[in-house]
N, C-alpha and C positions, 0 to 999 in steps of 0.2 A: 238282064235285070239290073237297073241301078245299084249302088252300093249302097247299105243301109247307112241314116247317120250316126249311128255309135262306131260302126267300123271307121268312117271319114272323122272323128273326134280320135279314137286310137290311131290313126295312121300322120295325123296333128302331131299329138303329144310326142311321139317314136320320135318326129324327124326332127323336133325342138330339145331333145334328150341330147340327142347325138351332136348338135349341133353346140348347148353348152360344153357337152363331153372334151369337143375337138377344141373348143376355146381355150378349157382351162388347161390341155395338155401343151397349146401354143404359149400360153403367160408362164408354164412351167417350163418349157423350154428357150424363152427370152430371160427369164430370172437369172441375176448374177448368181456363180455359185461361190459359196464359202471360198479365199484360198485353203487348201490345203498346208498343214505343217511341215517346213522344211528344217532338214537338219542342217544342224551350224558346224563345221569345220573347220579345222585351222592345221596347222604342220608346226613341228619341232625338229630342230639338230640334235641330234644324237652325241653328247661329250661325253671323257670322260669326268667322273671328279669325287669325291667321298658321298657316301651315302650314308646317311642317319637313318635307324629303325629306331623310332618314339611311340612312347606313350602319351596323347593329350588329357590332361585334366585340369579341372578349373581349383581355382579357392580364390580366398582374401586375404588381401595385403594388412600387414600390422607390423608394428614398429618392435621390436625387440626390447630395449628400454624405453618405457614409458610409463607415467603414475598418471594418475587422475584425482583431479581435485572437487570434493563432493561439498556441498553444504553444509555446514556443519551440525554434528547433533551437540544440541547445549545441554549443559550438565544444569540437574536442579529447576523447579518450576518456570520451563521459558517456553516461548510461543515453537510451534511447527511448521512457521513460517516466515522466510528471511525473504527482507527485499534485497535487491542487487542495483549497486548507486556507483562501482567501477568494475569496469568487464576491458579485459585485454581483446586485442579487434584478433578475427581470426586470420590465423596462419603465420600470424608477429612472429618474429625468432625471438625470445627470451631468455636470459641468464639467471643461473642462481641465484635467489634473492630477491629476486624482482617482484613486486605486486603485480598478481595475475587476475584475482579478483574477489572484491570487499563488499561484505554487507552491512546493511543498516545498523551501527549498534549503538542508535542514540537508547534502546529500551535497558541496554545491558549498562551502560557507561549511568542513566540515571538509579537507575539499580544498584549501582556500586556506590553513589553518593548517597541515597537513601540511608545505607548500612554501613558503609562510613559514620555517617551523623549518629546512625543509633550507638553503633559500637562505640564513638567519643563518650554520648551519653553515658553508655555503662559504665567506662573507666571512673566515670567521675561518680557518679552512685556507688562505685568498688571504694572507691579512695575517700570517699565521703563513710559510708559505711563503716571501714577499717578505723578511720580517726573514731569515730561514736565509738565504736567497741575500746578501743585503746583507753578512754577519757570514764566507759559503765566500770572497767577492768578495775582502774585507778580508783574510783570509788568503791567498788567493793572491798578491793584489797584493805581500804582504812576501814570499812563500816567493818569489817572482820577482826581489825586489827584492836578497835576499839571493844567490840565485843569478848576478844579475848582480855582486853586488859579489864574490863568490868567483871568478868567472871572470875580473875584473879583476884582482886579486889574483896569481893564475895567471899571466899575462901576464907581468903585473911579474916574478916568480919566473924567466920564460922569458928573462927579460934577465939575467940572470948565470947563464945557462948555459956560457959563454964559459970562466969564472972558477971553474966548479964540477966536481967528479970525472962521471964518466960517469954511474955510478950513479943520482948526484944528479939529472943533467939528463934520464934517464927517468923517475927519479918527478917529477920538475916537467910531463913531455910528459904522462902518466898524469893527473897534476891535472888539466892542461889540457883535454885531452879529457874528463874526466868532470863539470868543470866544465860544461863547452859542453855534453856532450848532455845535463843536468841542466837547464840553462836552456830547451833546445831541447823536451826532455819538458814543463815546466812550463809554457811557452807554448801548447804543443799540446793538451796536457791544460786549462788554463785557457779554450780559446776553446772544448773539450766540453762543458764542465762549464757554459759561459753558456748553450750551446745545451740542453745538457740542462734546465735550470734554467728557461731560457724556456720548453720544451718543458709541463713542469708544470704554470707559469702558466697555459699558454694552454689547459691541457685543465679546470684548477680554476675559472678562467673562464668556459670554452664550458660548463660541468654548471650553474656560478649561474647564465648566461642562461637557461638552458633552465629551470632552475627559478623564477624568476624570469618568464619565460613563461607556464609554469603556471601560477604564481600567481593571474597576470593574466589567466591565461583563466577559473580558478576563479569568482575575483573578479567578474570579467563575466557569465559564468553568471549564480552570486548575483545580478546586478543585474538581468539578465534575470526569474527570477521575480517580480517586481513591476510590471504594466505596470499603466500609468495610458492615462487617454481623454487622446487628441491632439485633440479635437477638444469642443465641445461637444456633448450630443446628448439621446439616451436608449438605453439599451441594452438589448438584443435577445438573449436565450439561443439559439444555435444547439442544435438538435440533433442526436443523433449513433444509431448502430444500438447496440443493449444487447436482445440474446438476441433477435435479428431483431425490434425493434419498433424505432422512431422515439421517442428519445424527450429533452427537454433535456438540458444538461451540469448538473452540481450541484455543491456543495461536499465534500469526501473522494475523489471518483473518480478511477480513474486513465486517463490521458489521451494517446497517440502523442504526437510531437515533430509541429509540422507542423500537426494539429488547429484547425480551428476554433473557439472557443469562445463570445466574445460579438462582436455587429457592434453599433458605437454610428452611430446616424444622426439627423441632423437630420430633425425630423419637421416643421419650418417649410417643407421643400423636398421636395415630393413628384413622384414621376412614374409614371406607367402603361407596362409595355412589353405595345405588343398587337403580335399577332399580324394580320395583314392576307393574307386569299387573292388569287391574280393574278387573280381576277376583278374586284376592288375598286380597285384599287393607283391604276387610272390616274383618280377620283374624286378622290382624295384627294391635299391641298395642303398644305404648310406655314401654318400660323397659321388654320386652319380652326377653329372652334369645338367643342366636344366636353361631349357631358352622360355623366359618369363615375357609375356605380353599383357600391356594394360587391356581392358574393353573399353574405357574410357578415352584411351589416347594411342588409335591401333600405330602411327608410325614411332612408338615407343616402345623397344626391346629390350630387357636387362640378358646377362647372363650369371646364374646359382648354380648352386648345386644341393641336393638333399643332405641336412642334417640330421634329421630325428625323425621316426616310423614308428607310430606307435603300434604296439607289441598286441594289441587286443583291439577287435572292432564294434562298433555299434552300430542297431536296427538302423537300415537306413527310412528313410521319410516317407518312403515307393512302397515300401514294403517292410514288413519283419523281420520274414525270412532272407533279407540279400543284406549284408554286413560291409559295412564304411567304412574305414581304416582313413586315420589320418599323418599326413606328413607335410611335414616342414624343412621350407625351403629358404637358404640363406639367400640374397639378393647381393649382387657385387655391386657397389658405386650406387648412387647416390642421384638425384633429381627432384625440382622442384615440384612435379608433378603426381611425382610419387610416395602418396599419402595414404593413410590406414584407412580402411574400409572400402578399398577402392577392389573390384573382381576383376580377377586377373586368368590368363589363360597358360597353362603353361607343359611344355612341351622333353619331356624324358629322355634321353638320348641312351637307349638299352644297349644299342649294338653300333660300330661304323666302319663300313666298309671302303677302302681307302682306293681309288683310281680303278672306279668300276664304272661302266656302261647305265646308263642311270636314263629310266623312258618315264614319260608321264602316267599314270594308272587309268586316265583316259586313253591314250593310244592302243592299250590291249584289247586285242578281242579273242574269243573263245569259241572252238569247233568240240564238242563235248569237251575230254579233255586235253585239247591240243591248243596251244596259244600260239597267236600269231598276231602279226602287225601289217599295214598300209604299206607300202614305201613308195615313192614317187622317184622315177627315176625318167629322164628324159621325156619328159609333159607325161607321162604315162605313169598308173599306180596298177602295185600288183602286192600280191599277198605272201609275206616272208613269215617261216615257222622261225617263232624263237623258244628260248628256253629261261623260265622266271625263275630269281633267284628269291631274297629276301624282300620284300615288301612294307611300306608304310601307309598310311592314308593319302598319300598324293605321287607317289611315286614308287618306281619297283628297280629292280636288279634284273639286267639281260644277261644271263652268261655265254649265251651260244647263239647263233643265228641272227647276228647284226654285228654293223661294222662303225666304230666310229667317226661321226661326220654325217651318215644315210639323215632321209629329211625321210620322216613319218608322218604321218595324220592322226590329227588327233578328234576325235567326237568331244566338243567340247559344249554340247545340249542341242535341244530343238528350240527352233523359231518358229513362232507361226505367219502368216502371210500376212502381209499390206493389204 
């Protein structure tokens, strides 16, 4: 019996299944595959020579003597903002005395002539014044002195009242009396008239001090815009925020009261402040020796040593609970490159072991805990047990099981293929 055609349609499809099937295992099999990663290899001599056990840690460079020279704040109703019209360039070397840098003080210098001129004025209102008083004085002294000689007068008149009509000896009583409260008015009015008169004085005086005050605060302003370096140094542009970026102070800007502007520091006295984690703290000694590196200028090494270790630590920034300790590192000698705020790397020297066997910390390798190394001996490598002594982050101490001079191999990372 023929084959039905549904069977002849499946026995189709089957043989075009298989048929893609074998294709895509053929293009899987022509596909280039990935290389694989091979490791990188290299060999080392085996010397003797000293060994250093350190501690790496970072901090910032700063100068030891250094000031900083801020904007100033003005005494007395003045603006809270100073332009800058001379600016020392950065990194000049300056001497004591030198203009480092001056502001605008045409507001202060007119301010001072303002109150000059008032103050002349008051002298002269004083001096004017005191003449008037001296010239009312003078006159009152006679109108007093006449009033006393009329009231005498009077008196006398009162003695031949005995001798004279009735009439007569009431206008003589009438004299009398207006005599006497004439004198009496003059006197009383006389001691107002000093008080008033001082009164004057003493408010035409209290307005010259006060101006006069002024003045002198103007004045001092004024001499505030001109600061010179206290110290010898080189000086240092701070910088300040201008439209959210970082960036120096310059000459024309304008400037807060208060502002930082330039720091002059002795760059003959340098120091390192590092930062030190509490795992490290209790290693580290005063007068310990120190190998300092810029990150800024790595073929640049000083050699320090620690000075100061503070006694107590603070949260660090990671966390609360893990405590910061800070120490300061004197810097030997001197460099133009070596400027404040510049992060530096710097390297402890705890322990050193003097004419020992010294491998790279890439060449060790480890069978639980049994170390051992490569050694390449006549085209051939084979596998030597040593025995590790003190260790650093790039290097270790062999004390047993290598011979100075062996060439080792060192695993010095993977590569991956071309």
């Amino acid at each position: 019996m023929p084959p039905r055609p549904h069977f002849r349609l499946w026995v189709a499809l089957s043989v075009l299944a298989g048929a893609a099937t074998l294709g895509a295992a053929l293009l899987t099999a022509r596909a280039p595959q990935a290389p694989q990663a091979s490791r990188r290899e290299g060999t080392a001599t085996i010397k003797r020579r000293d060994f250093v056990k350190s501690v790496r840690l970072s901090g910032t460079v700063e100068a030891v003597e250094s000031t900083t020279l801020s904007a100033p704040r003005l005494s007395g109703p003045s603006s809270n903002s100073l332009v800058i019209t001379r600016l020392v360039g950065a990194g000049a070397p300056v001497k004591k005395g030198d203009l480092v840098v001056e502001f605008d003080r045409q507001t202060q210098l007119a301010t001072a002539l303002d109150k000059r001129a008032e103050l002349n004025d008051l002298e002269q209102q004083i001096r004017k014044r005191e003449a008037t008083e001296r010239a009312d004085r003078a006159k009152d002294d006679s109108e007093i002195l006449l009033a006393e000689s009329t009231l005498g007068r009077a008196r006398l008149e009162m003695l031949k009242n005995e001798m004279l009509p009735k009439i007569q000896v009431e206008k003589n009583q009438q004299a009398l009396d207006q005599a006497d409260a004439t004198l009496k008015q003059l006197r009383t009015t006389y001691d107002l008239k000093r008080k008033a008169a001082e009164a004057d004085l003493r408010i035409l005086k209290i307005r010259r001090d006060r101006s006069e005050n002024a003045m002198k605060q103007a004045e001092a302003n004024a001499e505030k815009m001109a600061m010179v370096a206290p110290i010898d140094g080189m000086a240092v542009i701070r910088t300040v925020w201008k439209t959210n970026n970082l960036a120096e102070v310059q000459e024309g800007e304008e400037v807060r009261a208060g502002v930082p502007v330039v720091d002059i520091v002795n760059p003959s006295t340098m120091r390192v402040r590092a930062r030190v984690n509490q795992a490290d703290i209790n290693d580290l000694r005063v007068g310990q020796p120190v190998r300092i590196g810029l990150d800024a200028y790595p073929d640049l090494s000083f050699d320090g040593k620690i000075s100061q270790i503070s006694p107590l630590g603070v949260p660090s920034t990671l966390s609360p609970k893990v405590r910061v300790f800070v120490a300061l590192v004197a810097v030997a000698g001197a460099h133009p490159n070596l400027m404040p705020d510049l992060t530096a790397s710097l390297d402890v020297e705890l322990a050193r072991i003097p004419n020992a066997l010294v491998v790279p910390r890439d060449a060790l390798r480890f069978n639980g805990e049994v170390s051992y190394v490569r050694i390449q001996r006549n085209g051939s490598t084979q596998d030597q047990t040593v025995t590790v002594g003190e260790q650093n982050f790039h290097e270790a101490v062999v004390t047993a099981g290598l011979e100075e001079g062996a060439v080792i191999v060192r695993d010095i990372g993977n590569r991956g293929g071309q």
